[in-house]
N, C-alpha and C positions, 0 to 999 in steps of 0.2 A: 504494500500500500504506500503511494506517494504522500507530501505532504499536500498537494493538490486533493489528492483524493479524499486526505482525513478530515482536511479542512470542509470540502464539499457537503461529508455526509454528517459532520458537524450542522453546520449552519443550516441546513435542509430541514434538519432535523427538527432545529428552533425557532426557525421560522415557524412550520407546522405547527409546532405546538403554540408558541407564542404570539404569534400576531393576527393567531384566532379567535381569541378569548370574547365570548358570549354576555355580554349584560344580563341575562335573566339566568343565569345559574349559580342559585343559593343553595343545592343540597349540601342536607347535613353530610361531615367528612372529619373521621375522626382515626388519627393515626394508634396502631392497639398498639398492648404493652406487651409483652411475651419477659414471664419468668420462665428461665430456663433453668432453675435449682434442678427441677428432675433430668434434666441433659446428665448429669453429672454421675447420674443413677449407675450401677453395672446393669440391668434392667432392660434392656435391648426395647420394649415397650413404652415404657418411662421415655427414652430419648425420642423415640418415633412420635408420641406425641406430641413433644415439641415440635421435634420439625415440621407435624401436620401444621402448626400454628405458624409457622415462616412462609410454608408454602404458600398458606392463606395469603396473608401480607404482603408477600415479594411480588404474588400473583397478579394483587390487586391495587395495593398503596405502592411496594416498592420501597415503604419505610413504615419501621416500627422502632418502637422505645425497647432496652435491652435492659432487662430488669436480675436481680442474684447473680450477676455475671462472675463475681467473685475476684474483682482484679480489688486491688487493694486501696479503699477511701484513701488513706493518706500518699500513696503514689499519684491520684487524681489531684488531689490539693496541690501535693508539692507542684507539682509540672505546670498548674497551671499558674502558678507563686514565680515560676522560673519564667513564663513567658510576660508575667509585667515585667516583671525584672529586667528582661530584656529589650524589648519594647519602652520602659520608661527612665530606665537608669542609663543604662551604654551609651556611651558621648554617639555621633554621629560620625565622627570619623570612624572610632573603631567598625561601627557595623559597614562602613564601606570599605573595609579592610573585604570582608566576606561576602560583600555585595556577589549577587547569582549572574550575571552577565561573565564571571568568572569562572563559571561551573557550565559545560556543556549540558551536563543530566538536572540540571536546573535545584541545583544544592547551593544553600546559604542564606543570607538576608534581601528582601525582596520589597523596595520600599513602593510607598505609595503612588498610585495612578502609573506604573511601569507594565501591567498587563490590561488585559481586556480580553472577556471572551465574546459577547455579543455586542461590541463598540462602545459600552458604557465606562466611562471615568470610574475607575474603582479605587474606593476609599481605602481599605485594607492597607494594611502591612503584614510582611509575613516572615519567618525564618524556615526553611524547609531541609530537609535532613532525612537521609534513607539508611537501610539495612549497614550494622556493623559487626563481626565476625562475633564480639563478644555482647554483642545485643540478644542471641539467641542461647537461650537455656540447652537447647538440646546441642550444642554443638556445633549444627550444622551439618553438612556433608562437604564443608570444603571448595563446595562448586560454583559458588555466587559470581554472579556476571553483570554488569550493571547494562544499562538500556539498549548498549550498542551492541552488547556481546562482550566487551573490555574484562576485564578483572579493573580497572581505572574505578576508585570509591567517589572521589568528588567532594564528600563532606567538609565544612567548613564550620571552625567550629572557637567560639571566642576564645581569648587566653582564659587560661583558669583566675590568674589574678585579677581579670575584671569581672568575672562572674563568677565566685565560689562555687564548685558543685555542681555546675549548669549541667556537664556533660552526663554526670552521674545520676541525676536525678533523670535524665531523660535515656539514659541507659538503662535505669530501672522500670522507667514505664513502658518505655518500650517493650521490653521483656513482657512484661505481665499481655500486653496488649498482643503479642506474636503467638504468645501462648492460647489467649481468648481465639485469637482468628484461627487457629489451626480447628480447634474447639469445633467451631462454627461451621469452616468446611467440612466436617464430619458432619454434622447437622444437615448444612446444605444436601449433600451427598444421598440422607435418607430422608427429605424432604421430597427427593424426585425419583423414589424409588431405587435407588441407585446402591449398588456396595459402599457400605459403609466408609469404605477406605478407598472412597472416588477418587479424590483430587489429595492422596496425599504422596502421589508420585511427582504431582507440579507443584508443592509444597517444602521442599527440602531444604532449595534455598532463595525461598522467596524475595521479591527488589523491596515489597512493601516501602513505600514513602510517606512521613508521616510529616506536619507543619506545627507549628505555631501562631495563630493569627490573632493581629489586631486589627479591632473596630473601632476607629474614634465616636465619643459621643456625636450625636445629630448636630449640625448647626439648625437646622430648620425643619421640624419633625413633622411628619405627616403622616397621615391616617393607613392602614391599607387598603387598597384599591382607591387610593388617592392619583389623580389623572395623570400626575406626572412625577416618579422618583428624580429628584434630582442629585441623592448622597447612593450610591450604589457600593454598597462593599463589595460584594462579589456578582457580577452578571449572572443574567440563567445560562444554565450548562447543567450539563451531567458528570458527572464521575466516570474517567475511566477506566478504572481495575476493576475487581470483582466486588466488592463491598468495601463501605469504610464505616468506619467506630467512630462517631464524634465525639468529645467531650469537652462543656464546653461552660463558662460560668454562669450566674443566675441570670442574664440581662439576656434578654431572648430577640430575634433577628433571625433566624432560619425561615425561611418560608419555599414551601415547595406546591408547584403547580397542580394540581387535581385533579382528576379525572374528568370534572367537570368544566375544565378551562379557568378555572383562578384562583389566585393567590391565597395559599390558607400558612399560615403560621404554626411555627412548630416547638413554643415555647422549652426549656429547657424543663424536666421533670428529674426532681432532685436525686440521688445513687441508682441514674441510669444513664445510659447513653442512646446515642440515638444513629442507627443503623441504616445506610438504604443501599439499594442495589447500585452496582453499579454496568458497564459498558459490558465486561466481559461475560458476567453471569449473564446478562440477555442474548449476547453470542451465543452463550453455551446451550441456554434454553430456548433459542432461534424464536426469540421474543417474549416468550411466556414470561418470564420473570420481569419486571419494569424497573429500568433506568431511569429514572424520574427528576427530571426538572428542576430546579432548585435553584435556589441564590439568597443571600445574605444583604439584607437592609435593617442597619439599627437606626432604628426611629425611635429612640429613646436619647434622654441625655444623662443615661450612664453609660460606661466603656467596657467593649464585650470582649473576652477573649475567649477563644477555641483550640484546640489542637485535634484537627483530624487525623485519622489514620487507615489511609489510603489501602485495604489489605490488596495485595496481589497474589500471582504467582512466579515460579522461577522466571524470568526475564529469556531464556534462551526454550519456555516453553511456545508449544501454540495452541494458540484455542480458536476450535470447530468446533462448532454445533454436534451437541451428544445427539448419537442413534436415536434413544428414546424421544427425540424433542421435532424430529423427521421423521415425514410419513408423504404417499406421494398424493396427499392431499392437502398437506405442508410441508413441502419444499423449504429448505433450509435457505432464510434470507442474507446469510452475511457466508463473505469469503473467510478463509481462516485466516487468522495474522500470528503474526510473531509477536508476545507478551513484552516486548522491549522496544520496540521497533514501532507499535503501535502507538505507545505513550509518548516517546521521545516525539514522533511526527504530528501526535495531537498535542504536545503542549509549546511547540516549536511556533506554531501561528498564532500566542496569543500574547509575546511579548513586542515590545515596540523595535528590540533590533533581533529578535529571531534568535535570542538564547532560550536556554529549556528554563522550565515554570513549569510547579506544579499540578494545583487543581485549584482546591477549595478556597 
């Protein structure tokens, strides 16, 4: 896939959905919760019902709240203690020390109004940061390849003396966070019927790329379905990888587009995160699962941070459309791509001189 072509079935995409929105649709639209403590079960039954409950959701929203996930409250706090930190304390020189125009695979600090996915001025600031050898509990298998195929990491990352701990506390959540997704692919896997142990061949050593973001407070706050945003933190887009784990502080600004054509909000709901599909999982399920819409406007005047966590797979895998998801009365819509090669070419057309950037 060129970048011609990603950018194509990008914006095609969002137009469609975006610039058709309906004046008379108010149905009720309510994103569920899914506790997943029974996942955890040995109980082969116990976990199946879960997954019935994703299926439902991925099926139909594309996002749910992730509730008993078990990663650890004070790794949540800390991380996101480290992203004002960052964001409010770091002189400005230093963070262009790591400025991302310096990263191909679009790793480091990502200041304000420098991307755009659907032409909107975005407020945001971000710090983005991928896969690190000693980020994964289980070791690894060694084989990590960053988006081009390289063994090249790209990370960039403050000195320790201007940020005590920054890197450690985001080593640590990261961990918990690789561990949940692995988790969750197992879920995914018997949510579609599937052997339990689907996807954990493209699992091994996964690129996953997780951020940092800030949202400045509103200069000028407006309603939703107000006729004109004019503070956009994050344009509508989808996510490209398979799912991502938000988590993100109490000041709420998510809003994702509806099945109905508008804008519903996706307030923060306190020790959960919040889940939605992404590009690949609709690949794999030749659309049944929904990549859904989304962007980020804080119309509030307090200051939002989030740190998503972009799950993938190995970067040297590819994903095609699963058997079960074709049939020759649905024909498989999307060609297969190369899990690195994809993201690199979609996030390459959303910055101002054509370095990599990551999503949210």
């Amino acid at each position: 896939m060129s970048v011609e072509e990603a950018r194509s079935e990008q914006t095609t995409y969002l137009k469609l959905r975006c610039e058709s929105i309906p004046t008379n649709s108010e149905e009720a639209f309510n994103i569920p919760t899914i506790d997943i403590s029974r996942s955890f079960s040995g109980h082969l039954p116990d976990r199946q019902a879960v997954a019935e409950e994703i299926h439902s959701a991925s099926a139909s929203f594309g996002f749910f709240y992730l509730a008993s996930h078990g990663v650890s409250p004070t790794s949540c706090s800390k991380v996101l203690e480290q992203a004002e930190k960052f964001f409010k304390t770091l002189p400005l020189d230093k963070k262009e020390l790591l400025h991302l125009r310096q990263s191909k695979f679009g790793s480091g600090w990502e200041p304000p109004q420098y991307t755009s996915f659907y032409g909107d001025v975005e407020t945001k600031e971000a710090f983005n940061f991928t896969f690190e050898e000693d980020f994964d509990k289980t070791g690894g298998d060694g084989k990590w390849v960053n988006l081009d195929g390289s063994p090249d990491n790209g990370n960039m990352w403050p000195a320790e003396e201007d940020l005590p701990g920054f890197r450690g506390i985001i080593k640590d959540y990261y961990s918990e966070l690789l561990e949940l997704s692995r988790h969750l692919f197992r879920l995914f896997a018997l949510s579609l019927s599937l052997p339990e142990d689907q996807f954990d061949s493209v699992t091994t050593h996964p690129g996953t790329m997780a951020r940092m973001v800030y949202y400045p407070a509103a200069k000028n706050p407006k309603p939703l379905h107000a006729s004109k945003d004019e503070e956009i933190g994050v344009g509508a887009h989808t996510d490209f990888e398979c799912f991502t784990i938000l988590l993100s502080s109490s000041c709420p600004g998510l809003e994702i587009l509806n099945p109905h054509g508008r804008w519903v909000s996706v307030p923060p709901l306190a020790g959960t995160f919040v889940v939605n599909i992404g590009d690949f999982m609709m690949r794999w399920t030749n659309g049944l699962y929904k990549s859904t819409i989304h962007r980020v406007v804080n119309r509030s005047q307090e200051e939002r941070y989030s740190v998503p966590f972009f799950t993938s797979i190995n970067y040297d895998a590819i994903v095609e459309t699963l058997p079960c998801c074709v049939s020759a009365e649905n024909p498989t819509k999307y060609p297969p791509v190369r899990a690195g090669i994809y993201i690199l070419e979609r996030q390459n057309v959303t910055t101002k001189d054509g370095k990599g950037y990551m999503e949210k």
